[in-house]
C-alpha positions as a Markdown table, in Angstrom:
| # | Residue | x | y | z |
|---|---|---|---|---|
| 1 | Unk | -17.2 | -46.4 | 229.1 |
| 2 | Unk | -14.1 | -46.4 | 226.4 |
| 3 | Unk | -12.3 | -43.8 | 224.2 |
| 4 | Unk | -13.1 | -43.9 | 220.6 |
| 5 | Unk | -10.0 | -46.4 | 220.6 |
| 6 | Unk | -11.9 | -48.7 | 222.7 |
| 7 | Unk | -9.4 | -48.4 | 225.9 |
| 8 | Unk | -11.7 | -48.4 | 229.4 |
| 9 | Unk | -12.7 | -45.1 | 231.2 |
| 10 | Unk | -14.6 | -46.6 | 233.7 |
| 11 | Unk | -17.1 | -49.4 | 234.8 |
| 12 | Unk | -19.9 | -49.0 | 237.0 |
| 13 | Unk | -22.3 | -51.6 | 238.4 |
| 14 | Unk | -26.3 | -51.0 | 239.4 |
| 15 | Unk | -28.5 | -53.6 | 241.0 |
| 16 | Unk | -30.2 | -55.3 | 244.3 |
| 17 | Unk | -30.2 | -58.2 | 246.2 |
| 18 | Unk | -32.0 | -60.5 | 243.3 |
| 19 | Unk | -31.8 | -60.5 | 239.3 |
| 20 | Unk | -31.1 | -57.6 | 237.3 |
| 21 | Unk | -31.2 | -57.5 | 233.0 |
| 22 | Unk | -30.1 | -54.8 | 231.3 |
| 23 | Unk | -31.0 | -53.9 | 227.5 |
| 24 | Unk | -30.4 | -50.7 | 226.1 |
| 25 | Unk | -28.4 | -48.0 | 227.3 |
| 26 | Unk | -28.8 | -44.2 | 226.2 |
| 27 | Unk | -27.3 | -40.9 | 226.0 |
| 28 | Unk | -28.9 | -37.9 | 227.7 |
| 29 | Unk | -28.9 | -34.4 | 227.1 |
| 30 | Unk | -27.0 | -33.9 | 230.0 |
| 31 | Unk | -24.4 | -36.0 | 228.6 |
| 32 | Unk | -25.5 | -38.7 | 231.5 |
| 33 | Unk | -26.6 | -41.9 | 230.6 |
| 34 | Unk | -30.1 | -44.0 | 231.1 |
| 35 | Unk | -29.6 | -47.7 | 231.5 |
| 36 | Unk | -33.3 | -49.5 | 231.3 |
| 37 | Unk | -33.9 | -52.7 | 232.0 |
| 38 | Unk | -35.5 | -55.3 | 234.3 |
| 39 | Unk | -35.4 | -56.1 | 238.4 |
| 40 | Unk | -36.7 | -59.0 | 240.4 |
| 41 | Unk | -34.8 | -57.1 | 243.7 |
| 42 | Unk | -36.5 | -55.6 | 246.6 |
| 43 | Unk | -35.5 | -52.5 | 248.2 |
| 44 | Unk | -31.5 | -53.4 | 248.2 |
| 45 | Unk | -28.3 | -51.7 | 246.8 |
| 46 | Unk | -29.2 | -49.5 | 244.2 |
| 47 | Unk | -32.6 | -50.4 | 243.3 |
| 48 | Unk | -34.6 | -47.9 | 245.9 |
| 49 | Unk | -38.6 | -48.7 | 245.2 |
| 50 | Unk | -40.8 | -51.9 | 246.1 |
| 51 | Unk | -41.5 | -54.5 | 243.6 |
| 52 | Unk | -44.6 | -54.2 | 242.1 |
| 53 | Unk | -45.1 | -58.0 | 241.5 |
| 54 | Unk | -42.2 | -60.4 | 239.3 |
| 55 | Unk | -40.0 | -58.1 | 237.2 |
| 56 | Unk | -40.7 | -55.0 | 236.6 |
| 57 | Unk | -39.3 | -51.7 | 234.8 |
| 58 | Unk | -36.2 | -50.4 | 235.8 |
| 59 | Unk | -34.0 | -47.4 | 234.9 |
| 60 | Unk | -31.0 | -46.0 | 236.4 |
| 61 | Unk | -29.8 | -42.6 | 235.5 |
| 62 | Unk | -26.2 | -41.6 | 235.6 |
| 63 | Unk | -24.2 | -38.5 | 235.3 |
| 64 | Unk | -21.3 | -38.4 | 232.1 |
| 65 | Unk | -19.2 | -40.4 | 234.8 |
| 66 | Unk | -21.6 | -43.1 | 235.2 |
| 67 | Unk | -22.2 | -41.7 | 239.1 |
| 68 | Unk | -26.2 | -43.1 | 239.9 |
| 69 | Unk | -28.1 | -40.2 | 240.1 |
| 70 | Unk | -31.8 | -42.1 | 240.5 |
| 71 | Unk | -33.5 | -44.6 | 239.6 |
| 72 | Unk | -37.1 | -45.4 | 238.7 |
| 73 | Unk | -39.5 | -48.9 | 239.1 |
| 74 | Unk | -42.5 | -49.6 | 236.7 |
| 75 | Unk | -45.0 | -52.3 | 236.8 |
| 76 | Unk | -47.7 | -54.4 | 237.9 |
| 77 | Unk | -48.2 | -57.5 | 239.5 |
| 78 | Unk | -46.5 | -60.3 | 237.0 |
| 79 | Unk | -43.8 | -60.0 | 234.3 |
| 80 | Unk | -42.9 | -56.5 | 233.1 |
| 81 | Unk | -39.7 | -56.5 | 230.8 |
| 82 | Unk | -38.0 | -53.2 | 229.5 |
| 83 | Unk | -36.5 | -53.4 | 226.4 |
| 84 | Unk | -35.9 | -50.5 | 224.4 |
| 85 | Unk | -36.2 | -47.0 | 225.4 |
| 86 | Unk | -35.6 | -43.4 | 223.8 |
| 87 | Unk | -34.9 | -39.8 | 224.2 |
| 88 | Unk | -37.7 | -38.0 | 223.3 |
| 89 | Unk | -37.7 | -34.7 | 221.2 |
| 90 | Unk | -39.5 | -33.1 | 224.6 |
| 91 | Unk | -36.8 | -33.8 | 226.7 |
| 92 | Unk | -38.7 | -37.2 | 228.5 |
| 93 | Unk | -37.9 | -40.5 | 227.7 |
| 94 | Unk | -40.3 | -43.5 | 225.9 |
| 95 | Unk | -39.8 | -47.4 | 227.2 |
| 96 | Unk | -40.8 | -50.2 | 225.8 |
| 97 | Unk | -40.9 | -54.0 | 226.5 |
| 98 | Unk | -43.3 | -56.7 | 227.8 |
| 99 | Unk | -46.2 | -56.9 | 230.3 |
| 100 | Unk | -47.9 | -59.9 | 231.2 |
| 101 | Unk | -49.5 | -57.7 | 233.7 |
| 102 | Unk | -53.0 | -56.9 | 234.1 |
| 103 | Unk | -54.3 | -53.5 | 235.4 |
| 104 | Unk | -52.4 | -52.2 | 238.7 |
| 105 | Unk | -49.2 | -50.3 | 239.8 |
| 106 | Unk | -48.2 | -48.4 | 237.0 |
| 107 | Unk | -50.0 | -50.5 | 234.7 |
| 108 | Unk | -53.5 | -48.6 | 233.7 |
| 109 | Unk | -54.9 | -51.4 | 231.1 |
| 110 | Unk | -56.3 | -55.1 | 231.8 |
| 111 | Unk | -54.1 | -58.0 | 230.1 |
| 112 | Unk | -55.6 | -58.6 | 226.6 |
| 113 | Unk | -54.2 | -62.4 | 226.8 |
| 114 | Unk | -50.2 | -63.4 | 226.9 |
| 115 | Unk | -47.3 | -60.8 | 227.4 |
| 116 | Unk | -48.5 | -57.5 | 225.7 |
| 117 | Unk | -46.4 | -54.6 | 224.2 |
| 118 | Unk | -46.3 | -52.2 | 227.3 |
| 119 | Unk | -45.4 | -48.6 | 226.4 |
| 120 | Unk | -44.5 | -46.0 | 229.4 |
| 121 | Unk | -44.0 | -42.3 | 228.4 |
| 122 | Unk | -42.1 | -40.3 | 231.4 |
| 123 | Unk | -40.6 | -37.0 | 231.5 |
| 124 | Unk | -37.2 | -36.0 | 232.4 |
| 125 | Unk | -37.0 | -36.7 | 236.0 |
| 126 | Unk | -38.6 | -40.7 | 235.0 |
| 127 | Unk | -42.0 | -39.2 | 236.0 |
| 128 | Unk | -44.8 | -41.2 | 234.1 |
| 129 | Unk | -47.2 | -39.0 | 232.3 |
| 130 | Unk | -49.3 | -41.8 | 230.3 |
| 131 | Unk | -48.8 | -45.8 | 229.2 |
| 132 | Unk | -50.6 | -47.9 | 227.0 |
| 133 | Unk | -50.6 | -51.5 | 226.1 |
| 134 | Unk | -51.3 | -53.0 | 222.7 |
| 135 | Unk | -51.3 | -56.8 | 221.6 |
| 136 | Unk | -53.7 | -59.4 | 221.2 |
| 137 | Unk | -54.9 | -62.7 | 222.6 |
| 138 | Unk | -52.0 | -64.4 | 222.9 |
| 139 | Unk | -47.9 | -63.1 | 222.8 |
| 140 | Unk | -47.0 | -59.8 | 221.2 |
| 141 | Unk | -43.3 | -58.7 | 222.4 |
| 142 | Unk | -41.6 | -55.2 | 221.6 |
| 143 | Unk | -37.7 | -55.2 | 221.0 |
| 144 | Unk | -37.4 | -52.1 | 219.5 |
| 145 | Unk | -39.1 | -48.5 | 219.3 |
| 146 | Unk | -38.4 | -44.8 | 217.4 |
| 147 | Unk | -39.7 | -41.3 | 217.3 |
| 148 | Unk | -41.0 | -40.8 | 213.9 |
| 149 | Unk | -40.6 | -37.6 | 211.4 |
| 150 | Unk | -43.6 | -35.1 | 212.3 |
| 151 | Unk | -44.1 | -37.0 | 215.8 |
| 152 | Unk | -45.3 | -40.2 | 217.4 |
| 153 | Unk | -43.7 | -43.3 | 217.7 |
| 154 | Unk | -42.6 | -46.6 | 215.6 |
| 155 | Unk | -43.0 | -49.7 | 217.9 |
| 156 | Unk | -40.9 | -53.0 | 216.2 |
| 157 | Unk | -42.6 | -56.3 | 217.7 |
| 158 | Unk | -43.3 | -59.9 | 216.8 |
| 159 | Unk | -46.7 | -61.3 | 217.6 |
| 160 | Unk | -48.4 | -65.0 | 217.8 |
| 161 | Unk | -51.7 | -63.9 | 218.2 |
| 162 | Unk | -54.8 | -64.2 | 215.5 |
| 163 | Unk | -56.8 | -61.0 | 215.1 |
| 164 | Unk | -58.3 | -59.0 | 217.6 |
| 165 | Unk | -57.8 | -56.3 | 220.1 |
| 166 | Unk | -54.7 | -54.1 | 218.3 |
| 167 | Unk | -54.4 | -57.2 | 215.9 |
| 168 | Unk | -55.8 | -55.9 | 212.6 |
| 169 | Unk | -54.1 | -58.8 | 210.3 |
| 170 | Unk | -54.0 | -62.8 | 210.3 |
| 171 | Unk | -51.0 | -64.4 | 211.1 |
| 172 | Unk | -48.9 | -65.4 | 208.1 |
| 173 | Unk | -47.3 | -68.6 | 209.6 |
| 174 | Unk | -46.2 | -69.3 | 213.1 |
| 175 | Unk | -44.6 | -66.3 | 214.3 |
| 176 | Unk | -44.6 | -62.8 | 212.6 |
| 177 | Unk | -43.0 | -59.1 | 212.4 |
| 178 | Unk | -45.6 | -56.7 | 213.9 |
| 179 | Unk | -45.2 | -53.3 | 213.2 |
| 180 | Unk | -47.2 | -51.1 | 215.2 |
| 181 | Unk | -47.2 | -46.9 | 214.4 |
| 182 | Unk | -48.9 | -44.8 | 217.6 |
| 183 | Unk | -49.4 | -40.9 | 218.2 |
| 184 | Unk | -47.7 | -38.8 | 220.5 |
| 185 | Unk | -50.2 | -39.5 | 223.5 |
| 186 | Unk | -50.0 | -43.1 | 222.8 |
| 187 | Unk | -53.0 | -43.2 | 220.7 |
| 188 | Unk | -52.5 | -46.4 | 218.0 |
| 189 | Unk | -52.9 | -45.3 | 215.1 |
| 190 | Unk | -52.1 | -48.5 | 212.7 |
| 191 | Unk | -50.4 | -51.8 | 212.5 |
| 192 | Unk | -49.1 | -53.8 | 210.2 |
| 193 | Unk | -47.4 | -57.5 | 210.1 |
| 194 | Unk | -45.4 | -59.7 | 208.0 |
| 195 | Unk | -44.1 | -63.0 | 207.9 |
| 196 | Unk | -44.3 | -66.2 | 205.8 |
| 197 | Unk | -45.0 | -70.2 | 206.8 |
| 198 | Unk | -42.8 | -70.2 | 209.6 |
| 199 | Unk | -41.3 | -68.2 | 212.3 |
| 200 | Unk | -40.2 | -64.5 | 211.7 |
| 201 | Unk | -39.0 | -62.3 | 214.8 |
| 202 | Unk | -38.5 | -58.5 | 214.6 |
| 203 | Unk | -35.4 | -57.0 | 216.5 |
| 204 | Unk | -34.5 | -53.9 | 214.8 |
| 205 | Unk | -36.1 | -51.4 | 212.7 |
| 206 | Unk | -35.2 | -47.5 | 211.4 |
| 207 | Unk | -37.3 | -44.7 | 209.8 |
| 208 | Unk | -35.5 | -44.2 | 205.9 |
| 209 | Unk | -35.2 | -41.2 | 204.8 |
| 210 | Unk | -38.7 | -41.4 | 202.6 |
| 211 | Unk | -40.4 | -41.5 | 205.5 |
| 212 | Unk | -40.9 | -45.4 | 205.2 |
| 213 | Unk | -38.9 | -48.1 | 207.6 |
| 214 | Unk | -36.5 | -50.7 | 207.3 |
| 215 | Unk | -37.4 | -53.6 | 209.7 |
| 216 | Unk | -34.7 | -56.2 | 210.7 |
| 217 | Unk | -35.2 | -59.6 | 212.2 |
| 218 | Unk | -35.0 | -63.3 | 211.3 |
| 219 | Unk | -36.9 | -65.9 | 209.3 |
| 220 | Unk | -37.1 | -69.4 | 209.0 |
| 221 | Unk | -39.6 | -69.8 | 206.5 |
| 222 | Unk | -39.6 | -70.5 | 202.7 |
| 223 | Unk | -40.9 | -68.4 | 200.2 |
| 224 | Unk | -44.0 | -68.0 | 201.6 |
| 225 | Unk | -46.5 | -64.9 | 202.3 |
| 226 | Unk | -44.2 | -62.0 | 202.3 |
| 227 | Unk | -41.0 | -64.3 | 202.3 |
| 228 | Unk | -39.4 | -64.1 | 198.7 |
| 229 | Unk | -36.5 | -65.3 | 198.7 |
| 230 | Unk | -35.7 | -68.6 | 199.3 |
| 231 | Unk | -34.1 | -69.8 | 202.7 |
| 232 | Unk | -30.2 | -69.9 | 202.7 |
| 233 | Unk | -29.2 | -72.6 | 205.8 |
| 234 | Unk | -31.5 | -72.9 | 209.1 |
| 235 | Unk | -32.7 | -69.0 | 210.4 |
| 236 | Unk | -31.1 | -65.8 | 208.2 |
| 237 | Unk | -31.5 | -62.1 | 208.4 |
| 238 | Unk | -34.6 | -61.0 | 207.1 |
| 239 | Unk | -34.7 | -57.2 | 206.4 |
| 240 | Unk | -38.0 | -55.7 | 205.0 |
| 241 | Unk | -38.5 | -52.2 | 203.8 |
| 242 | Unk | -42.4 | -50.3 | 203.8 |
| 243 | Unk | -43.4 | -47.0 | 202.7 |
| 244 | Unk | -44.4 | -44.8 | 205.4 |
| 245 | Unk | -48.2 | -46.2 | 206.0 |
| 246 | Unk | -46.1 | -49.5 | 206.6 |
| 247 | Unk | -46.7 | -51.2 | 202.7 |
| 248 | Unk | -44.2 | -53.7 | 202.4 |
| 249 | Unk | -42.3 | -52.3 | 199.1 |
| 250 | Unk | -39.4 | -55.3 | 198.9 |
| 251 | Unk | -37.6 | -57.7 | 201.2 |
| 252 | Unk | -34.1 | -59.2 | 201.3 |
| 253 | Unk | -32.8 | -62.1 | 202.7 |
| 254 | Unk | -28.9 | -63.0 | 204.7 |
| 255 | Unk | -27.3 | -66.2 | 206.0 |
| 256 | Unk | -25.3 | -69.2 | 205.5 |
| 257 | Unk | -26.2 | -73.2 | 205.8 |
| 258 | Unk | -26.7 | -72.8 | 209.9 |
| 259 | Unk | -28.5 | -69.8 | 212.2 |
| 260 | Unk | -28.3 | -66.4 | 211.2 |
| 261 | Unk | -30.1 | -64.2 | 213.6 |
| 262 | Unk | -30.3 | -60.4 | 212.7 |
């Protein structure tokens, strides 16, 4: 924790006797902190439940100090990877990551074929009150998600996988942006994807004041499907803005002669 000049506070460290990732880190409305991430450990140092299988879920909530007030393990019996997660307007919190997983622990829904996006709604104190998994026959991987204007959620993925299950569209290229917009019980409601001839990944994304989104990622294709603008080096930023039923209206396009990642 720093100052707005940047000088230190403090530094705290969470984990077990295995592997610990952290990706996303969040204010409270206690002014506490959640930290969400993954944990390989068993029952060691600060990590306090079983392991479910591989990986799994984990969150550690802090006070404003960064003092470890509890923590909370989700998962099934393979890989489950947290990584995004948000304050919700009720007070609980959403997480989202990566479940290659089929039905068991916390995990209600069968694997529909590689790592699916795993959604786990909780309320204040980490309790779960529902989860749901969407993707399709191969990998589908969540990096970002959002509570959206009026309710619900925004869920920012990329996918491999050709249509079927939550897959509504046909791959563009290789690997695409899929956007995926759910209810406030979890209930999907549409998705959408985007890509051109070769690989585009989806990293970021932000509701715009319209009510549309601006997506953010990184593409390596040419102009191609919804690609057009013309490649700058090796990968560049790839930003793509829809209209609120997720309608690409215009994309723009970042980067130098080598990788630019966004």
């Amino acid at each position: 924790k720093t100052d707005s000049a940047g000088n230190k506070i403090w530094d705290r460290r969470f984990g077990g006797n295995k592997k610990e990732e952290m990706f996303d880190v969040i204010q409270t409305a206690d002014h506490g902190y959640l930290i969400g991430g993954s944990s390989l450990s068993t029952i060691s140092g600060d990590q306090t439940q079983v392991s479910r299988g591989e990986r799994d879920f984990w969150i550690v909530k802090t006070d404003q100090f960064g003092n470890k007030q509890w923590d909370k393990r989700y998962g099934s019996a393979q890989d489950d990877v947290l990584r995004s997660m948000i304050l919700t307007n009720d007070g609980g919190f959403i997480l989202g990551g990566e479940s290659l997983s089929g039905a068991g622990g916390e995990k209600t829904e069968p694997s529909m074929g590689q790592y699916d996006v795993w959604v786990v709604k909780t309320d204040a104190n980490g309790n779960i009150e529902w989860d749901e998994s969407y993707g399709g026959t191969d990998n589908d991987r969540l990096n970002a998600i959002q509570e959206t204007v009026g309710g619900g959620f925004i869920i920012g993925s990329w996918t491999i996988s050709p249509v079927g299950f939550d897959v509504s569209q046909p791959g563009k290229g290789l690997t695409d942006m899929w956007l995926l917009r759910i209810a406030a019980d979890g209930t999907k409601l549409w998705d959408m994807r985007y890509g051109g001839s070769d690989n585009e990944y989806l990293y970021a994304l932000d509701q715009a004041g319209d009510g549309g989104f601006v997506l953010a990622g990184y593409t390596r294709s040419e102009v191609s499907g919804d690609v057009t603008v013309a490649g700058k080096g090796e990968y560049d930023f790839w930003i793509v803005k829809t209209d609120v039923a997720g309608n690409m209206e215009w994309d723009q396009r970042l980067g130098g002669a080598l990788d630019d990642k966004g």
